[in-house]
C-alpha positions as CSV (number, residue, x, y, z in Angstrom):
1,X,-24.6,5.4,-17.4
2,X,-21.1,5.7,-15.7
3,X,-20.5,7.9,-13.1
4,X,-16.7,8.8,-12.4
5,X,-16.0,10.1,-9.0
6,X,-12.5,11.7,-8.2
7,X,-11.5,11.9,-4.7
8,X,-8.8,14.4,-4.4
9,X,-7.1,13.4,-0.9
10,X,-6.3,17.3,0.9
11,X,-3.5,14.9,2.7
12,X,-1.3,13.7,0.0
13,X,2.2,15.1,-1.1
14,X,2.0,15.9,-4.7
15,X,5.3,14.5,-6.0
16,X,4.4,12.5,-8.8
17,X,1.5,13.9,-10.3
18,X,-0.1,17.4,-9.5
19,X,-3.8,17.7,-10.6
20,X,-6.3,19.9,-8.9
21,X,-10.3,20.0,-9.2
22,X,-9.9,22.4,-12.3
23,X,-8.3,20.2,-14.7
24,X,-10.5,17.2,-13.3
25,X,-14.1,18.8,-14.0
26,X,-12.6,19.9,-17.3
27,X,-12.4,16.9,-18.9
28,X,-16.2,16.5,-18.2
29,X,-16.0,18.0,-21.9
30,X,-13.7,15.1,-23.3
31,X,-16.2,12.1,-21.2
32,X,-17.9,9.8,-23.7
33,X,-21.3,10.3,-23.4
34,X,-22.3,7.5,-21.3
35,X,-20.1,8.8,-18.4
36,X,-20.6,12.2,-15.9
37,X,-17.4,13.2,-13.6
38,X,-18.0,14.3,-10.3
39,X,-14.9,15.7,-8.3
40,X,-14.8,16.0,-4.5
41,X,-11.9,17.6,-2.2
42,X,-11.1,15.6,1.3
43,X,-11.6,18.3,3.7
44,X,-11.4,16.0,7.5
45,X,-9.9,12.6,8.3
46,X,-12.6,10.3,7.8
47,X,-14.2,12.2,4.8
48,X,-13.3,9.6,2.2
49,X,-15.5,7.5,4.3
50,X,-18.2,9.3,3.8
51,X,-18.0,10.6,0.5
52,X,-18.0,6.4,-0.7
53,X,-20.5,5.6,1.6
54,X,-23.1,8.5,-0.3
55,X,-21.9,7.1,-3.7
56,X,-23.1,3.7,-3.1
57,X,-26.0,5.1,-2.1
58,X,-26.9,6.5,-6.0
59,X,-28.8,4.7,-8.1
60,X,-28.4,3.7,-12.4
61,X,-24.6,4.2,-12.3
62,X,-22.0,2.4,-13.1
63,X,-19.5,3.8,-10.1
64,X,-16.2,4.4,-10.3
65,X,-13.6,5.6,-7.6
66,X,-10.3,7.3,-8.4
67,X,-8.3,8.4,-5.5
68,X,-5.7,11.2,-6.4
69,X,-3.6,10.9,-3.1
70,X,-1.1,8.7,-1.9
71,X,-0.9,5.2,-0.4
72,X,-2.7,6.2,3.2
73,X,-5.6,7.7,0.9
74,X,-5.8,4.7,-1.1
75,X,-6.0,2.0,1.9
76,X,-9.0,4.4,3.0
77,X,-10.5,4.1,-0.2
78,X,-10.1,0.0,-0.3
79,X,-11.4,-0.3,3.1
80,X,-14.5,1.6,2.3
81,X,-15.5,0.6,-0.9
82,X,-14.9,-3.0,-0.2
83,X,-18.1,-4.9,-0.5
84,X,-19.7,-2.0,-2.4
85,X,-20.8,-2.2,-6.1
86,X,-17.7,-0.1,-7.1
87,X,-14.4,-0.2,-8.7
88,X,-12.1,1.5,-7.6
89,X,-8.6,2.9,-9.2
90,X,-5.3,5.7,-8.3
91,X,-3.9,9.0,-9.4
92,X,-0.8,8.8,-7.5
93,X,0.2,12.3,-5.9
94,X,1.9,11.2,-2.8
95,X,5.1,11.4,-1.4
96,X,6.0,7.4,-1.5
97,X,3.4,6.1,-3.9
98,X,4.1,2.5,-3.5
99,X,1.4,0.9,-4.7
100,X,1.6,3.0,-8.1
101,X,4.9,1.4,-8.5
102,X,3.1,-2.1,-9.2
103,X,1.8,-0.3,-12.7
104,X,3.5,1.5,-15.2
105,X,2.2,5.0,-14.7
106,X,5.3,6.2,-17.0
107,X,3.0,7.1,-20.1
108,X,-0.1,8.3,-17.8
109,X,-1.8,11.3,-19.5
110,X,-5.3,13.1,-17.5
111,X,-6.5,13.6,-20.6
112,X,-6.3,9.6,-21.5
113,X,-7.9,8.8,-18.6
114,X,-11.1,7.3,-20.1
115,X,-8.9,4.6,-21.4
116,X,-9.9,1.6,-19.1
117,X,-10.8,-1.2,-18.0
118,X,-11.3,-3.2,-14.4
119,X,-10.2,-6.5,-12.9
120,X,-10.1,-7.9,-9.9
121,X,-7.3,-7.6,-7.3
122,X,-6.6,-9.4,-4.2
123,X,-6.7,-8.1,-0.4
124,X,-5.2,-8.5,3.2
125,X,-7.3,-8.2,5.9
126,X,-4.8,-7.5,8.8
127,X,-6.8,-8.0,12.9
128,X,-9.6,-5.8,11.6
129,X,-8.6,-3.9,8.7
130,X,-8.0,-4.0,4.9
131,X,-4.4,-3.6,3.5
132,X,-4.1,-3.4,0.0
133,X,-0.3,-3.1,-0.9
134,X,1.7,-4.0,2.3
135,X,2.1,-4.5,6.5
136,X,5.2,-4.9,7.9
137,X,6.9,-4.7,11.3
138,X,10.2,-4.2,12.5
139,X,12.7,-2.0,11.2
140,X,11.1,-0.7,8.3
141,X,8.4,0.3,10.6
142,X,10.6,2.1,12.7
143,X,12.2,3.8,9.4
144,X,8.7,4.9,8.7
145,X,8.3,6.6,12.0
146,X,11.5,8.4,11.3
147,X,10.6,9.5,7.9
148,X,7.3,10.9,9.1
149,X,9.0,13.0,11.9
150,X,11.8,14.9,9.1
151,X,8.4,15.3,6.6
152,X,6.8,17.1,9.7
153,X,9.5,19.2,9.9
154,X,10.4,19.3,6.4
155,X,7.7,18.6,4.0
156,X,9.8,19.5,1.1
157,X,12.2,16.5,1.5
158,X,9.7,14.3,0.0
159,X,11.3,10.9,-1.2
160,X,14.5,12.3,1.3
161,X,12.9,11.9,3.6
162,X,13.3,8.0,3.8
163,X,16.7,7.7,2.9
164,X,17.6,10.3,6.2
165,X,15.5,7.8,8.2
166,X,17.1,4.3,7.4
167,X,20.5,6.1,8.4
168,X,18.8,7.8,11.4
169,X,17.3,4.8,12.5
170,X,20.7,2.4,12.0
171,X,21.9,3.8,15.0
172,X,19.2,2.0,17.1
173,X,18.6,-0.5,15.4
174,X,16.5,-3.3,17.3
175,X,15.2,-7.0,16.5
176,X,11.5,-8.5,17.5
177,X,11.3,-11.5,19.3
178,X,8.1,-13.0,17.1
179,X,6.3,-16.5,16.9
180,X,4.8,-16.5,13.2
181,X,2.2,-19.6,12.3
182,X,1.2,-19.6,8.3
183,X,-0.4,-21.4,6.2
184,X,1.4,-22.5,2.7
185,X,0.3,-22.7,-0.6
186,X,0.6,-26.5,-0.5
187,X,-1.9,-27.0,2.6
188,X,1.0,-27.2,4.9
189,X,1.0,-25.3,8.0
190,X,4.7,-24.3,9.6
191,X,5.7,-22.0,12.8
192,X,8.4,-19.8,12.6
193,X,10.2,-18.4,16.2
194,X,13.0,-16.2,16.8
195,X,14.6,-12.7,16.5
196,X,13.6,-10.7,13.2
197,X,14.4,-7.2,11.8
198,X,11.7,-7.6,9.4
199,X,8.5,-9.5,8.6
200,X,6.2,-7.3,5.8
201,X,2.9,-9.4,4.6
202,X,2.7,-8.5,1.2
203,X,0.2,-8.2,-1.7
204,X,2.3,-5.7,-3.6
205,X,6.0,-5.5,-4.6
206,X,7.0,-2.0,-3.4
207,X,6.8,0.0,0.2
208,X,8.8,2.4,2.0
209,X,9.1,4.6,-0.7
210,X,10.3,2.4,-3.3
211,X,11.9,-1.0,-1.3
212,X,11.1,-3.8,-3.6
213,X,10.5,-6.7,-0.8
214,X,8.5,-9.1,-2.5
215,X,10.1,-8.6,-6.6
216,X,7.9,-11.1,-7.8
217,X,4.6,-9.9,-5.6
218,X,1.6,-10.4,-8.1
219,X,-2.3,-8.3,-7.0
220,X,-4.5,-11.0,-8.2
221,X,-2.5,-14.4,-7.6
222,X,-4.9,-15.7,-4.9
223,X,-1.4,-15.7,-2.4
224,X,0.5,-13.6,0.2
225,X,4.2,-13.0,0.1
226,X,5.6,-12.9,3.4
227,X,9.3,-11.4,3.8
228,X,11.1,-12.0,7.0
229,X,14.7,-10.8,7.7
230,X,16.6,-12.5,10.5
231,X,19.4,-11.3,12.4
232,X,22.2,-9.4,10.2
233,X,25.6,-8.4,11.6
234,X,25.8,-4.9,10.9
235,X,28.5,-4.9,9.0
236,X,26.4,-6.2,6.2
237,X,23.7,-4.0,6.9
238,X,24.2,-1.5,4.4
239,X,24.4,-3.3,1.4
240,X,21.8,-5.6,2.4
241,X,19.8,-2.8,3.1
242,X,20.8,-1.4,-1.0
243,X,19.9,-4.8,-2.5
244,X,16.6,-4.9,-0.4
245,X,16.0,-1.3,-2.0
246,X,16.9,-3.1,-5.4
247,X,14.6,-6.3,-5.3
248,X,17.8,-8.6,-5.0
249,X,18.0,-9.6,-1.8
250,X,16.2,-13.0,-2.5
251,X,19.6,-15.2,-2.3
252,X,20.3,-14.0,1.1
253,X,20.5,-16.7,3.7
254,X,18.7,-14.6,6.5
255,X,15.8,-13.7,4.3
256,X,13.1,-15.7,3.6
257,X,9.9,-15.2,1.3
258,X,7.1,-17.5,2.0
259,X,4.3,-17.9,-0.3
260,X,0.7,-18.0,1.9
261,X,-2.7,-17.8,2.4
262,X,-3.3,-16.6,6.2
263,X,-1.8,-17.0,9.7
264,X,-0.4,-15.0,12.4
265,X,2.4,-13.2,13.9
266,X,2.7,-12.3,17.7
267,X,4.9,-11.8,20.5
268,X,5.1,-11.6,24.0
269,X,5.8,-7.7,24.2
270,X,4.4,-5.0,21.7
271,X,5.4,-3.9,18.5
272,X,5.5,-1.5,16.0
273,X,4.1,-2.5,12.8
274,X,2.0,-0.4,9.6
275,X,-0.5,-1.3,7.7
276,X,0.0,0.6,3.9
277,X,2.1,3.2,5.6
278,X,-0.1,3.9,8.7
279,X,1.7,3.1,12.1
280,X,-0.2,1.4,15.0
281,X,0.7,-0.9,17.9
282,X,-0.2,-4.7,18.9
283,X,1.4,-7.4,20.1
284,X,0.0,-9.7,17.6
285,X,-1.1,-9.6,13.8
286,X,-3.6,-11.9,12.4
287,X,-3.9,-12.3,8.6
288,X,-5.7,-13.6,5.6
289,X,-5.9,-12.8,2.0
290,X,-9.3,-11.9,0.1
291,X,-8.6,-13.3,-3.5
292,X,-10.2,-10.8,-6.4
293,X,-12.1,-9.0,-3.6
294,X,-12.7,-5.6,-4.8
295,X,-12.4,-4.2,-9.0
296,X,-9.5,-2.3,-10.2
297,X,-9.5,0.0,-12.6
298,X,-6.4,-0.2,-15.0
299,X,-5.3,2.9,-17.7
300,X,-4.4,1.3,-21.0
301,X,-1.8,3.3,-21.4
């Protein structure tokens, strides 16, 4: 038997999709008949811990996961269910959505949602923590902060939100003084030092609302894309901040994308710096992929 839990996050933004515990436990009626639905409601921070640490606990299913939240709700998901006998997959109804934008969720019907099938993806554990789409530091960090401050104020700006923040945040605009050591794909180990405006580690091609850092990003290619962004005279901030938005901002000389396994970034003061859109400080970052660590589940259609 399958067992199909949805995990509907009380903390997402509902701006792609809207579904609510109704329509889920309806289609218990349309479930083949090796398959049961069970649909919970987050109700505290920390709950989706909880609720995937009693699944793992039930015995004869086949367990599935299905976050309906945003990115935030999805990174608790990963980081839970990792190492448990469960695959785990997205209904996208944040505010940003990010890592829905790796899939083509154009087509995406509830009622098709039995029309499936799992693979493995690839993850980042960043210090002591899982990231399953992207961490990054610098600017876009700081764009982040500012974009969480107008949706507190706001919520109804949704996506709006981020475009008032990179011009808020222009006017302050600041650099990180950062040593970065990686690992290539080749075996070859290189240091990096200097003044950046951005370094994201990334397993995904989107963040930041729909910034398309890494365009060639893949889930399950065994590697890390890291993006850094030297120091830009303002002047060309603008439109280098448009083509980063656009995914071509690869022939730019102060921009670099290294392909990796692991390594380190650090500095000699702290920084800001967010791991799948939740902000914390350090003053250094240690990284390393997990190739195919934990099963995705994939809508056909």
């Amino acid at each position: 038997m399958k067992k199909i839990l949805f995990i509907i996050s009380s903390k997402a933004g509902k701006t792609e999709f809207d579904v609510n515990k109704n329509e889920l436990l309806a289609l218990q009626k349309k479930a083949p008949g090796d398959s049961v639905i069970e649909v919970i409601e987050t109700k505290y921070k920390g709950h989706i811990d909880e609720i995937i640490e009693d699944f793992a606990k039930e015995d004869n299913f086949e367990k599935y996961a299905i976050i309906c939240g945003g990115d935030g709700s999805l990174n608790e998901l990963a980081n839970t269910a990792y190492g448990k006998d469960i695959s785990i997959g997205l209904i996208p109804t944040g505010t940003g959505n990010d890592f829905a934008k790796n899939f083509d969720y154009k087509n995406f019907k509830l009622e098709k949602i039995f029309s499936y099938y799992t693979s493995p993806i690839d993850l980042i554990q960043i210090n002591d923590k899982l990231c399953i789409n992207v961490t990054s530091l610098g600017f876009d960090t700081q764009v982040l902060k500012e974009a969480y401050k107008f949706l507190e104020k706001n919520p109804k700006l949704g996506k709006k939100a981020y475009i008032k923040a990179v011009i808020s945040s222009l006017r302050n605009i600041g650099y990180e003084n950062l040593k970065i050591k990686i690992l290539m794909e080749n075996g070859e180990s290189k240091e990096i030092e200097g003044e950046f405006l951005i370094s994201a580690i990334c397993n995904g091609a989107y963040y930041g609302s729909g910034f398309n850092p890494a365009p060639e990003a893949s889930l399950n290619d065994g590697l890390v894309n890291l993006i850094t962004a030297e120091k830009i005279p303002f002047y060309k901030l603008p439109f280098m901040i448009l083509k980063y938005k656009k995914g071509k901002h690869r022939t730019s000389p102060q921009l670099n994308e290294y392909k990796i396994s692991c390594g380190q970034i650090s500095s000699d003061k702290a920084f800001l710096a967010n791991i799948d859109g939740e902000i914390f400080t350090t003053n250094q970052i240690n990284f390393k992929l997990f190739p195919s660590a934990i099963s995705w589940i994939y809508f056909k259609d």
